[in-house]
KOLGU-4560 file (N, C-alpha, C; in nm, 3 decimals, padded with zeros to 5 digits):
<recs>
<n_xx: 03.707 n_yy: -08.109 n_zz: -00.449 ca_xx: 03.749 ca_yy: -08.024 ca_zz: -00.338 c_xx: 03.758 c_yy: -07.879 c_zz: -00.388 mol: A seq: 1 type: UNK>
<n_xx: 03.728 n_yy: -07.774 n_zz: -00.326 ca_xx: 03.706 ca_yy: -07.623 ca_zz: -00.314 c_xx: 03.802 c_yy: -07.543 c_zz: -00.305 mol: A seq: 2 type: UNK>
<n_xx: 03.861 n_yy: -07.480 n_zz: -00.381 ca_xx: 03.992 ca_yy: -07.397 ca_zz: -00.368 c_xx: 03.966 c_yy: -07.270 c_zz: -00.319 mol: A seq: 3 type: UNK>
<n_xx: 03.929 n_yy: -07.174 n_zz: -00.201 ca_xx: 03.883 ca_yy: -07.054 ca_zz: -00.228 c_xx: 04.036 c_yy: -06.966 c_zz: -00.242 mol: A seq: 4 type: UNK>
<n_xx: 03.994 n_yy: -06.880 n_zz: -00.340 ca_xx: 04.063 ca_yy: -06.806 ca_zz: -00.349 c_xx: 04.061 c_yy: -06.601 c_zz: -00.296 mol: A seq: 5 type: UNK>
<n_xx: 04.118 n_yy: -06.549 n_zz: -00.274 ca_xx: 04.124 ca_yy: -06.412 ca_zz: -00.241 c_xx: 04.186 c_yy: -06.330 c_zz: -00.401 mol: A seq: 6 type: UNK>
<n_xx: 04.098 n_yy: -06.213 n_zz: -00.399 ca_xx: 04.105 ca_yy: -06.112 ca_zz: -00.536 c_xx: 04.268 c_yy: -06.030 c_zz: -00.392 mol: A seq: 7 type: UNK>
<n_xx: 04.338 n_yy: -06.038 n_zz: -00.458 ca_xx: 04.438 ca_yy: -05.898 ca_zz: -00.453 c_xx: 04.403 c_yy: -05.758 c_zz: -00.497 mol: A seq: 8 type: UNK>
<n_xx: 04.398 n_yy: -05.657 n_zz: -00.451 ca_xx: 04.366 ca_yy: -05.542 ca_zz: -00.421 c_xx: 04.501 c_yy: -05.476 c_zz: -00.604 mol: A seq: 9 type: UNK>
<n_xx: 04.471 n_yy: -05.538 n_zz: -00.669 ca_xx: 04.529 ca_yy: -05.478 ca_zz: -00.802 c_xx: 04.488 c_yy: -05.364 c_zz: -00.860 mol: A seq: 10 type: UNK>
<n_xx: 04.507 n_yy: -05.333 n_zz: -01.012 ca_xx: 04.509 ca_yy: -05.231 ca_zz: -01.100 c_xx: 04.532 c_yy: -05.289 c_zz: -01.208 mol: A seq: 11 type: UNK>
<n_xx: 04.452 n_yy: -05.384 n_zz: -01.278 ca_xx: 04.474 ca_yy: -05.501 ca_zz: -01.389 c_xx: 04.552 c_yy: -05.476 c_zz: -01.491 mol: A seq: 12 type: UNK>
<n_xx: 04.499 n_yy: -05.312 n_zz: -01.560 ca_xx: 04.497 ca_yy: -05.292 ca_zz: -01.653 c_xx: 04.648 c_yy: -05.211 c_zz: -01.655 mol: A seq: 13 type: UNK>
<n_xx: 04.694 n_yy: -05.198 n_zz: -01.543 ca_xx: 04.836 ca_yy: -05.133 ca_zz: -01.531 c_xx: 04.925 c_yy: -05.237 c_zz: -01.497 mol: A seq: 14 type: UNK>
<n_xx: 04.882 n_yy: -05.369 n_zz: -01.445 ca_xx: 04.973 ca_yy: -05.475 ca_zz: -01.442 c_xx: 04.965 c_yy: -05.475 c_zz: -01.615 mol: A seq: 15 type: UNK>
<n_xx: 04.931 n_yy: -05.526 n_zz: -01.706 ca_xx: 04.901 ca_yy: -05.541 ca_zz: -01.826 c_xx: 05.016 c_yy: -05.462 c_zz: -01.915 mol: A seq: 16 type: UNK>
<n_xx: 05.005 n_yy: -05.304 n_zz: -01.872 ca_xx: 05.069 ca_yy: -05.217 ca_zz: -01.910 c_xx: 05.196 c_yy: -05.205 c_zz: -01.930 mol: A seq: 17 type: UNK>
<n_xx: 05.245 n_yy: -05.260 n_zz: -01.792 ca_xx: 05.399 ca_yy: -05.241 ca_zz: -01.727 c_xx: 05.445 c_yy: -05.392 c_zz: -01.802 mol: A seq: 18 type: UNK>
<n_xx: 05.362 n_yy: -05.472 n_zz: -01.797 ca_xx: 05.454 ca_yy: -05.609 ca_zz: -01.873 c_xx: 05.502 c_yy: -05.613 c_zz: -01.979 mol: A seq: 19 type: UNK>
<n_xx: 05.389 n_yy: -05.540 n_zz: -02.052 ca_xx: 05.369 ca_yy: -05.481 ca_zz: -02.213 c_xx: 05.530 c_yy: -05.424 c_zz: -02.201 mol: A seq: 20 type: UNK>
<n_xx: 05.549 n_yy: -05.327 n_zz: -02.184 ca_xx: 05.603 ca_yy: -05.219 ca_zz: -02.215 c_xx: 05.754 c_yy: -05.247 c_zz: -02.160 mol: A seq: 21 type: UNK>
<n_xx: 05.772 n_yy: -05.384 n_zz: -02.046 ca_xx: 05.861 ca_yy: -05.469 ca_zz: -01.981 c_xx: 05.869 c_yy: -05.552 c_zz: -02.063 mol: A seq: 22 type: UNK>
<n_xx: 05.854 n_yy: -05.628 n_zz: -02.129 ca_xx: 05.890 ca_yy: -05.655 ca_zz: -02.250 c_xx: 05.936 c_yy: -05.630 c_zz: -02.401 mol: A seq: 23 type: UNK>
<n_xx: 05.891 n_yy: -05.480 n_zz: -02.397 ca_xx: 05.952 ca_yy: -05.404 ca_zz: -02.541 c_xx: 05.888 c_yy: -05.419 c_zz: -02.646 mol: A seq: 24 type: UNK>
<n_xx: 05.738 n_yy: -05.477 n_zz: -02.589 ca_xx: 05.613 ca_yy: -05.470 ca_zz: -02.688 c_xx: 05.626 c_yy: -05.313 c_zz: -02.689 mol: A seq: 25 type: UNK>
<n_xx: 05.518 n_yy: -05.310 n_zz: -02.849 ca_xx: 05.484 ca_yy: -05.242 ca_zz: -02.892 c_xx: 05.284 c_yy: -05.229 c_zz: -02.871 mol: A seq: 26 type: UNK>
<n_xx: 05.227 n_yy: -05.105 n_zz: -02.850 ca_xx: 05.114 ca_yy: -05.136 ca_zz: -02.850 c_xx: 04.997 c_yy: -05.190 c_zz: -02.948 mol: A seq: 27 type: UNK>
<n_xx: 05.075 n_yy: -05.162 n_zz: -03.093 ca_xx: 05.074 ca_yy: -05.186 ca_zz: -03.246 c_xx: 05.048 c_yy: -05.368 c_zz: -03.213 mol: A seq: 28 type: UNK>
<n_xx: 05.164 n_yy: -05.384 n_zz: -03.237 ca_xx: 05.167 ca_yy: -05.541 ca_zz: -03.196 c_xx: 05.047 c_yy: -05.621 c_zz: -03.089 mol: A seq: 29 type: UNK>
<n_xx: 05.041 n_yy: -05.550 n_zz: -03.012 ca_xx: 04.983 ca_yy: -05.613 ca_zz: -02.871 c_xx: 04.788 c_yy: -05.617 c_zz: -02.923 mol: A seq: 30 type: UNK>
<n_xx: 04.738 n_yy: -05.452 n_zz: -02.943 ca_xx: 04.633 ca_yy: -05.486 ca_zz: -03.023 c_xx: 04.616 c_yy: -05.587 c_zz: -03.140 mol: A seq: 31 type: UNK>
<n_xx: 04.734 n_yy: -05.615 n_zz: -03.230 ca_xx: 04.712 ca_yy: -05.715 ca_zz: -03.318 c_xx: 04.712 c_yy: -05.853 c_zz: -03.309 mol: A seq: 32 type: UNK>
<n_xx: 04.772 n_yy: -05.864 n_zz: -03.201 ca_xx: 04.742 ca_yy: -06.014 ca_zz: -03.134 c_xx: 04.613 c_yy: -06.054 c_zz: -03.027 mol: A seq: 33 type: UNK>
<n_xx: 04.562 n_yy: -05.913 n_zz: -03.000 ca_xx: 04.466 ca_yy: -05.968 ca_zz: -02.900 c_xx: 04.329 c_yy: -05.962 c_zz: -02.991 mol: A seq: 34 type: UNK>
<n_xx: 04.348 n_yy: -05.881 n_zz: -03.145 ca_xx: 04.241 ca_yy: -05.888 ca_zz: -03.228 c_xx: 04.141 c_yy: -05.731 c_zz: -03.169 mol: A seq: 35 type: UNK>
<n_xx: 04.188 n_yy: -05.651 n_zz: -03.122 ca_xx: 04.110 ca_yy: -05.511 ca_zz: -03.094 c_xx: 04.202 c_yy: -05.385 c_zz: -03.181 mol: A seq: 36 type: UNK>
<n_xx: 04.130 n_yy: -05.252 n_zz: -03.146 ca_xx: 04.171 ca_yy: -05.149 ca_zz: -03.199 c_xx: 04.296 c_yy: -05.101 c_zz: -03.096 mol: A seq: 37 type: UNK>
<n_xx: 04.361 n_yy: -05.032 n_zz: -03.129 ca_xx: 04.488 ca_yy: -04.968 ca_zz: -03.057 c_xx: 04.420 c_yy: -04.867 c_zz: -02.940 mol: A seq: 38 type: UNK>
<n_xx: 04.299 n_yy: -04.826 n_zz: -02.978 ca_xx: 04.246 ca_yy: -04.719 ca_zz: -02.891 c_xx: 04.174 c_yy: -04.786 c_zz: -02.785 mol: A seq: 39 type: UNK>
<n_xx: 04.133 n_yy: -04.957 n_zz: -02.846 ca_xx: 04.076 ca_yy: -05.014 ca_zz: -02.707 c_xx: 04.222 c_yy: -05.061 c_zz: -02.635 mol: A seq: 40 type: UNK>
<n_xx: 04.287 n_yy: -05.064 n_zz: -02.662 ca_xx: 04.411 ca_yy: -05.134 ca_zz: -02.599 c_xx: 04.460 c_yy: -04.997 c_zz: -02.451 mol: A seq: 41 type: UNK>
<n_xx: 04.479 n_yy: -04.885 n_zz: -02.488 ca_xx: 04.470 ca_yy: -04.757 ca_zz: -02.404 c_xx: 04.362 c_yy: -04.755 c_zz: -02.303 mol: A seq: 42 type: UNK>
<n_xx: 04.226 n_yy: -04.794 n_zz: -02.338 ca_xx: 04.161 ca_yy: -04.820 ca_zz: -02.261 c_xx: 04.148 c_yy: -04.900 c_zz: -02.120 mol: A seq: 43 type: UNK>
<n_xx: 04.186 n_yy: -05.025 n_zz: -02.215 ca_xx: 04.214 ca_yy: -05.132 ca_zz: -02.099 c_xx: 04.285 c_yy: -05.119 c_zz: -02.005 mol: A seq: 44 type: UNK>
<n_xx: 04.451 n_yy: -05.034 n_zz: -02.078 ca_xx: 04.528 ca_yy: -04.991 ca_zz: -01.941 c_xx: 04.460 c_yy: -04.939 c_zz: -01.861 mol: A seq: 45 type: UNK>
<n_xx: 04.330 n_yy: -04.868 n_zz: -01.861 ca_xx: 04.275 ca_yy: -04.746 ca_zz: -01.719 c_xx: 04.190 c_yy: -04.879 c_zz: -01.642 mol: A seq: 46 type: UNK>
<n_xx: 04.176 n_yy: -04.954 n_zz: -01.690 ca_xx: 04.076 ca_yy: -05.072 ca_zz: -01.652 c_xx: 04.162 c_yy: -05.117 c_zz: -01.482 mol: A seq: 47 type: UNK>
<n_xx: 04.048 n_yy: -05.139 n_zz: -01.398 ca_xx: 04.099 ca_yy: -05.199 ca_zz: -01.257 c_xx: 04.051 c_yy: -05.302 c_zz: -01.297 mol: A seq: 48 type: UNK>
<n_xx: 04.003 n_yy: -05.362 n_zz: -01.357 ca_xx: 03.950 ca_yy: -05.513 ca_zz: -01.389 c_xx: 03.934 c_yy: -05.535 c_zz: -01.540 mol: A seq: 49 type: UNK>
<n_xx: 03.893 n_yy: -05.659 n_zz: -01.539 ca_xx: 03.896 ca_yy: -05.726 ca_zz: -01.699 c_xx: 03.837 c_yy: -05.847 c_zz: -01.669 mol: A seq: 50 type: UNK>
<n_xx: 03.730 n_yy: -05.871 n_zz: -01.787 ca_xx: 03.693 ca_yy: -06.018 ca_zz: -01.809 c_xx: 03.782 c_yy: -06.072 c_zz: -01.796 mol: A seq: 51 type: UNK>
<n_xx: 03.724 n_yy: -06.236 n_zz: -01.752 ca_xx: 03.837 ca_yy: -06.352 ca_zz: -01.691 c_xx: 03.897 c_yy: -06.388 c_zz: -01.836 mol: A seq: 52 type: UNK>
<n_xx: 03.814 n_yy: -06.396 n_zz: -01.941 ca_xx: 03.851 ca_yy: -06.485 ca_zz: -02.082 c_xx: 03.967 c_yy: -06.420 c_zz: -02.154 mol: A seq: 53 type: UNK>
<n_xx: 03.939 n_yy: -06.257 n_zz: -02.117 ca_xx: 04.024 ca_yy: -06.189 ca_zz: -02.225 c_xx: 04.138 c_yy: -06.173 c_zz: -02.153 mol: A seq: 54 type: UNK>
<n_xx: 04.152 n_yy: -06.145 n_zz: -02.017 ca_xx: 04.267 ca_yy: -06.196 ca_zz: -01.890 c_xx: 04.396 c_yy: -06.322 c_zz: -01.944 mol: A seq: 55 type: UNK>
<n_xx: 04.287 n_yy: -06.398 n_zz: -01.899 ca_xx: 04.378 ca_yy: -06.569 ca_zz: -02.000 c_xx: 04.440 c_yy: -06.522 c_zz: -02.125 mol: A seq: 56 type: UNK>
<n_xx: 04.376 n_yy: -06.465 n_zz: -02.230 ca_xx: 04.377 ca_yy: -06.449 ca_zz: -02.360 c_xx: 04.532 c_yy: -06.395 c_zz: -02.338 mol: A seq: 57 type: UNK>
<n_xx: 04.485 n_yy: -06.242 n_zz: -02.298 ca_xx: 04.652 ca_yy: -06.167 ca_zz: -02.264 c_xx: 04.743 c_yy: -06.205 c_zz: -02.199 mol: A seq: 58 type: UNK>
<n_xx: 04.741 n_yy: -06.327 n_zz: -02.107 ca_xx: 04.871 ca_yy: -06.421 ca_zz: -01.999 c_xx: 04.923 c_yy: -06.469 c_zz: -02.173 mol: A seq: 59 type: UNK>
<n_xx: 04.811 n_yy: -06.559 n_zz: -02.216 ca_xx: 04.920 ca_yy: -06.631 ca_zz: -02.316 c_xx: 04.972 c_yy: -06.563 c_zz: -02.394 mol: A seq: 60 type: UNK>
<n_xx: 04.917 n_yy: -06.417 n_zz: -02.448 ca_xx: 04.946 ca_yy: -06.359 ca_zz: -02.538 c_xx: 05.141 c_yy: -06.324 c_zz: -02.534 mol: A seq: 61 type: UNK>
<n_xx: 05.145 n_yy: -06.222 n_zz: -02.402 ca_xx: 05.206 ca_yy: -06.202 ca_zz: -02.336 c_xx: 05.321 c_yy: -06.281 c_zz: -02.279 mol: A seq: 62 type: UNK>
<n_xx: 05.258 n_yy: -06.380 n_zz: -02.216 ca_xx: 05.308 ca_yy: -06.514 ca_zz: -02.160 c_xx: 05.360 c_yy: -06.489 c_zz: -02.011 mol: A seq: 63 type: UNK>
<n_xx: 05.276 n_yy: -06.451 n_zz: -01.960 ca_xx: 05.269 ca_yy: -06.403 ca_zz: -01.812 c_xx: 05.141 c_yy: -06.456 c_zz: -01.765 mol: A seq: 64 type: UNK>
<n_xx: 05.133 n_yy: -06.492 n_zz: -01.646 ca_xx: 05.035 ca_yy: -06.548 ca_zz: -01.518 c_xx: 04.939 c_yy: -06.452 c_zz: -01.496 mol: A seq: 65 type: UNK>
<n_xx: 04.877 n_yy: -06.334 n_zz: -01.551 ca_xx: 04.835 ca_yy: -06.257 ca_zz: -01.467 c_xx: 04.700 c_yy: -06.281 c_zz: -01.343 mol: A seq: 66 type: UNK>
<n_xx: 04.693 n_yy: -06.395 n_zz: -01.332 ca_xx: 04.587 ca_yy: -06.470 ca_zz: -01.273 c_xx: 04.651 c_yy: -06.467 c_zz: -01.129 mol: A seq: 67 type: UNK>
<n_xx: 04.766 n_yy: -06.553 n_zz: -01.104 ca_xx: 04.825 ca_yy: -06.504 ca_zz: -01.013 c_xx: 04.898 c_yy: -06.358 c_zz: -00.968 mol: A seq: 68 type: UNK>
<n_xx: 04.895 n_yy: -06.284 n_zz: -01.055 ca_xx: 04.905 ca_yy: -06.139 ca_zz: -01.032 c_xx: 04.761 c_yy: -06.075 c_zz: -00.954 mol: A seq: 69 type: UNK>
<n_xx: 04.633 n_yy: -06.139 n_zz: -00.939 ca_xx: 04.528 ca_yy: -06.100 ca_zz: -00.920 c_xx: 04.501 c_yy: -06.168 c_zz: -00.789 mol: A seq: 70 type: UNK>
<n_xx: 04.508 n_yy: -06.285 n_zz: -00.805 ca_xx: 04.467 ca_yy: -06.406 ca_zz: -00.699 c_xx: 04.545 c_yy: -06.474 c_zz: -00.608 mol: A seq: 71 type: UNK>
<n_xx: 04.529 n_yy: -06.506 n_zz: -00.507 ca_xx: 04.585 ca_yy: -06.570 ca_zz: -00.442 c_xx: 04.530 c_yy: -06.689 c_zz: -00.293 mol: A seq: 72 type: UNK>
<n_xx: 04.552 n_yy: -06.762 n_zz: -00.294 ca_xx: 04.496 ca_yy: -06.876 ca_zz: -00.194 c_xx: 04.571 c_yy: -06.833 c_zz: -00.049 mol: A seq: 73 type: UNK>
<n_xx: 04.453 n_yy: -06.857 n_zz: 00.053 ca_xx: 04.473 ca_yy: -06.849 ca_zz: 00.153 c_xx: 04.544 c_yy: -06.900 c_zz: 00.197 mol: A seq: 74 type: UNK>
</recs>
């Protein structure tokens, strides 16, 4: 059976941001767990989107849903 889902009208890379930083991460830290440079990590915040893999990657990293921050069923 078919789940369709609806994209929410987000800002990925600023949901990302605000959790980060709502948590009392550091950006030091956050690049070192996701395995990038600190300067791609700045980047990503400007990002309105993000691959689905590296998405997942940062929920667990993090340990936030951001899937449902994005998506939602009719």
């Amino acid at each position: 059976m078919a789940t369709n889902f609806t994209m929410k009208e987000v800002h990925v890379g600023k949901l990302i941001e605000d959790e980060l930083y709502r948590q009392g991460r550091t950006v030091n830290w956050f690049a070192h767990e996701i395995y990038c440079e600190k300067s791609n990590v700045y980047k990503m915040f400007k990002r309105k989107s993000i691959d689905l893999a590296q998405l997942m990657k940062i929920s667990e990293v993090l340990d936030h849903n951001f899937l449902s921050d994005c998506f939602e069923e009719p």
